[in-house]
C-alpha positions as CSV (number, residue, x, y, z in Angstrom):
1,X,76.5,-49.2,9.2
2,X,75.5,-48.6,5.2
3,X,71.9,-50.5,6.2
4,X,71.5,-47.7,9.3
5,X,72.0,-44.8,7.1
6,X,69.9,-46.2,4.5
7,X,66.9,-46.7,6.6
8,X,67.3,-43.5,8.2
9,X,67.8,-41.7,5.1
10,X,64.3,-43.4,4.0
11,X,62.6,-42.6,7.1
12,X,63.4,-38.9,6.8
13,X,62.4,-38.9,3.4
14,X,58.7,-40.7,4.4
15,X,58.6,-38.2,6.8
16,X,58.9,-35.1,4.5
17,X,56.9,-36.7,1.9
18,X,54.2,-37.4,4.6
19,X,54.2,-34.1,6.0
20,X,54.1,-32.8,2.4
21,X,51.0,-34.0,1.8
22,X,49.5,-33.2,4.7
23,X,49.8,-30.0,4.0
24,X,48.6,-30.3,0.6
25,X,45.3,-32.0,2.1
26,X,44.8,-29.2,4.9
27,X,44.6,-26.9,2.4
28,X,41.6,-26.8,0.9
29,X,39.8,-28.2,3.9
30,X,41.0,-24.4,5.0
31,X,40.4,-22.7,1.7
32,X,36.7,-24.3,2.1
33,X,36.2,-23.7,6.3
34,X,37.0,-19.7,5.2
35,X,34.6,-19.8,2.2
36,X,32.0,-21.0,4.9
37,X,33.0,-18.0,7.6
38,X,32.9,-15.6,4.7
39,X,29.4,-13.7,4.3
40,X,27.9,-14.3,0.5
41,X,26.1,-11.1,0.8
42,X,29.4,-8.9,1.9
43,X,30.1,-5.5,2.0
44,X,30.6,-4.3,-1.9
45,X,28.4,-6.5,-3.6
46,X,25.7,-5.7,-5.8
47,X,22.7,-7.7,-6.6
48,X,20.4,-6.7,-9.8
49,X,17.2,-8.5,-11.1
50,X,13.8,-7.8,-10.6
51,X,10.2,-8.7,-9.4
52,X,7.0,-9.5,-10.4
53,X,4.2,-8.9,-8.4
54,X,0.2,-9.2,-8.0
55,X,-3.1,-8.9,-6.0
56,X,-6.5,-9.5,-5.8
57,X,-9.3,-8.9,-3.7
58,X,-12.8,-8.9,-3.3
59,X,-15.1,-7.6,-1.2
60,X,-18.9,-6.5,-0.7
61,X,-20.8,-3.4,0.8
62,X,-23.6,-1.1,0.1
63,X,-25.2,-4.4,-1.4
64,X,-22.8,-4.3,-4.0
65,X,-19.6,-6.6,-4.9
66,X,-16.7,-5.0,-5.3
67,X,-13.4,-6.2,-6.9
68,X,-9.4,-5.2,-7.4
69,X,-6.6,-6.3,-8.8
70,X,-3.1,-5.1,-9.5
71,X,-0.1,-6.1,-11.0
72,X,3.4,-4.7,-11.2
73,X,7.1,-5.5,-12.6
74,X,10.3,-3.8,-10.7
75,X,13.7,-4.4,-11.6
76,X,15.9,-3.0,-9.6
77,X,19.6,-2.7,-8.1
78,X,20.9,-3.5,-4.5
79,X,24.5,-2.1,-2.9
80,X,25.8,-3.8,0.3
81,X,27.1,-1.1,2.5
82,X,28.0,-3.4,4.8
83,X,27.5,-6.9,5.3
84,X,24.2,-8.5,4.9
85,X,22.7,-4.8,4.7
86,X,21.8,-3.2,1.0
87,X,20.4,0.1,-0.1
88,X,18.7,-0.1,-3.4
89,X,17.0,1.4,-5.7
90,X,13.6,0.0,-7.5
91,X,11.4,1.4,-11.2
92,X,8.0,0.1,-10.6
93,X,5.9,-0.4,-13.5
94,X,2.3,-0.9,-12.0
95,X,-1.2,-1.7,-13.3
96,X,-4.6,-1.3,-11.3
97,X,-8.0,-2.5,-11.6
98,X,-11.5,-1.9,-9.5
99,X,-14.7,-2.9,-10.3
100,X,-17.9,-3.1,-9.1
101,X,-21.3,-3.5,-10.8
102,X,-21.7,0.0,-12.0
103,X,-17.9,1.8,-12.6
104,X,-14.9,0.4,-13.7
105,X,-11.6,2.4,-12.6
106,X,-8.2,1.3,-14.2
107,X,-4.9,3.2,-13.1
108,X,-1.2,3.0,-14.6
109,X,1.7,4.5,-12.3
110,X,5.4,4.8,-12.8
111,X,6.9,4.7,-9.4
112,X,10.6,5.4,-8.3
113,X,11.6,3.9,-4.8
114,X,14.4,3.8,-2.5
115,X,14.4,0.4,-0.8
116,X,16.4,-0.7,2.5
117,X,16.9,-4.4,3.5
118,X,18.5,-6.5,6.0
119,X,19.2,-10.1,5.7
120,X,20.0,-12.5,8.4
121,X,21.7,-15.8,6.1
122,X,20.6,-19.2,7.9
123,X,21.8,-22.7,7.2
124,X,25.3,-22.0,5.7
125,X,23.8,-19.6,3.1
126,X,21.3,-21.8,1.6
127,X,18.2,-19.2,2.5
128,X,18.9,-15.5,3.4
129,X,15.2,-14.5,5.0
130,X,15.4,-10.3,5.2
131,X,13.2,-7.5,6.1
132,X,13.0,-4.7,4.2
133,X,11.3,-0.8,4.1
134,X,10.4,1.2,0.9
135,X,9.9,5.0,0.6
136,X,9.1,6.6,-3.2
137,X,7.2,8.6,-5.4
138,X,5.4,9.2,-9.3
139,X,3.5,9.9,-11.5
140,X,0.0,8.0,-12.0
141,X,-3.0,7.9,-14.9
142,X,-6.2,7.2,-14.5
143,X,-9.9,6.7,-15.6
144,X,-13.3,5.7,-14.9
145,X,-16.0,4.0,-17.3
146,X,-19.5,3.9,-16.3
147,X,-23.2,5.0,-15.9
148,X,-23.0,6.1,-19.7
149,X,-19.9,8.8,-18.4
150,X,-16.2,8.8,-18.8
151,X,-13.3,10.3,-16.7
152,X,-9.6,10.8,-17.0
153,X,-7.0,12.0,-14.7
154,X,-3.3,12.5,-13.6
155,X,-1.9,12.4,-10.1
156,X,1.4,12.8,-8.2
157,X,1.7,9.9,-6.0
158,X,4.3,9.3,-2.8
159,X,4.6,6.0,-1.6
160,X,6.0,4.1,1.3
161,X,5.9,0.7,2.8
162,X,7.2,-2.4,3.9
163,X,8.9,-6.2,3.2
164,X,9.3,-9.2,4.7
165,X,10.6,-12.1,2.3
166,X,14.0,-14.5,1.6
167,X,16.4,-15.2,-1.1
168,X,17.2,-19.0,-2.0
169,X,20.8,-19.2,-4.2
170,X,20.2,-21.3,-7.1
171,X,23.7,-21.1,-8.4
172,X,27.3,-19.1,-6.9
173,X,25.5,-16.0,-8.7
174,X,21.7,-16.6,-9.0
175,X,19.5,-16.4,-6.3
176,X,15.6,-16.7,-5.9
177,X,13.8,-13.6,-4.5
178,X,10.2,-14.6,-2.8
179,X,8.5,-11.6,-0.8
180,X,5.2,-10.6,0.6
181,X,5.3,-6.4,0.4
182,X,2.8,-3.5,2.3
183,X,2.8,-0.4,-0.2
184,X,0.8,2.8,1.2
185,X,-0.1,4.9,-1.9
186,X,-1.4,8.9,-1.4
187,X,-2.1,10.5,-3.9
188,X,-2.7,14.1,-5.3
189,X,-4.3,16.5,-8.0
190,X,-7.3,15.9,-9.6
191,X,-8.4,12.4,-8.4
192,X,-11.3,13.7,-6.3
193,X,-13.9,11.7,-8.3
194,X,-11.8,8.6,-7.7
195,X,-11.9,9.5,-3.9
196,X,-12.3,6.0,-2.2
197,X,-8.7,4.9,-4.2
198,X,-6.9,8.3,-3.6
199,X,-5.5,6.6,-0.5
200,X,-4.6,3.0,-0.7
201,X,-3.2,0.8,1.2
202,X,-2.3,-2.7,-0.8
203,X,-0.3,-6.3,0.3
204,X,1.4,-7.8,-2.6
205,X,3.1,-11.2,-3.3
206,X,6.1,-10.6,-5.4
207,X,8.4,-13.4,-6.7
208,X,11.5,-12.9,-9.1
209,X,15.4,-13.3,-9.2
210,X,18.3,-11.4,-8.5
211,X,22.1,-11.5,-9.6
212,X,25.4,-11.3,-7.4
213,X,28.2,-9.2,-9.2
């Protein structure tokens, strides 16, 4: 009778110890399955960083060779209204360049943009690819070397465009932006000598990082 009790008095106890740490095991396989079902870009969060971007192209016509370049830095700052979609905003610093074999033009603009993006997060977070649309405006300087002569101007500019491009997370916080952008620039004032830049259309590649808060 004493050994009965004492082997069912063990078996119960295996049995709460067993379930015990079952439980203890299910959790984090739990804790982890709702990290996975959770969004990394969720409603709230904000990403800052920046980009740097740059062009160049050649071209001929009117017997004549013809080249640009450009380059341009843009931090910036992203809020998720929802998930996977931000609104941001972005300070463009930008540098131009066009030459041919007669007139060099060089142009500095300070641009302010709104920016919109969506993001559609693929194989468990590990690359978020997103499209994206820009609309902004500034304030630009030019001038124009050649022929023995020498210009200088100002212009208001507006600006609009768009993205296409993905972030890769290096880290739980750090995440690398890649992005291939279409900027359409039109500007105004006195920029008529510079007439075949006053409207501009120009693809970029942009590559930089951005932080999760």
């Amino acid at each position: 009778m004493k050994v009965t009790r004492i082997l069912t008095a063990l078996v119960a106890a295996g049995f709460v110890a067993g379930s015990a740490m079952a439980q203890t095991a299910a959790a984090p396989a739990t804790t982890k399955a709702a990290a996975q079902d959770e969004a990394l870009l969720s409603q709230g969060t904000i990403l800052y960083g920046g980009n740097f971007s740059w062009s160049m192209n050649q071209w001929s016509g009117w017997g004549d060779k013809e080249k640009s370049s450009s380059l341009e830095v843009s931090p910036e700052v992203d809020y998720f209204v929802i998930d996977n979609l931000s609104i941001g905003l972005i300070a463009d610093l930008n540098w131009q360049r066009w030459k041919d074999s007669y007139w060099t033009q060089n142009g500095t603009e300070m641009i302010g943009e709104l920016v919109g993006r969506y993001y559609v997060p693929l194989c468990s977070n590990r690359i978020l690819p997103y499209v994206g649309a820009t609309l902004g405006g500034g304030y630009g300087m030019y001038s124009e070397k050649g022929g023995g002569s020498q210009w200088h101007a100002d212009s208001y500019l507006t600006t609009y465009g768009g993205q296409i491009g993905f972030l890769v997370p290096l880290n739980a916080n750090v995440m690398l932006n890649t992005c291939v952008s279409y900027k359409r620039y039109e500007r105004q004032g006195d920029v008529e000598w510079f007439s075949e830049n006053k409207d501009q259309g120009e693809t970029m590649l942009a590559m930089g990082f951005l932080i999760k808060l």
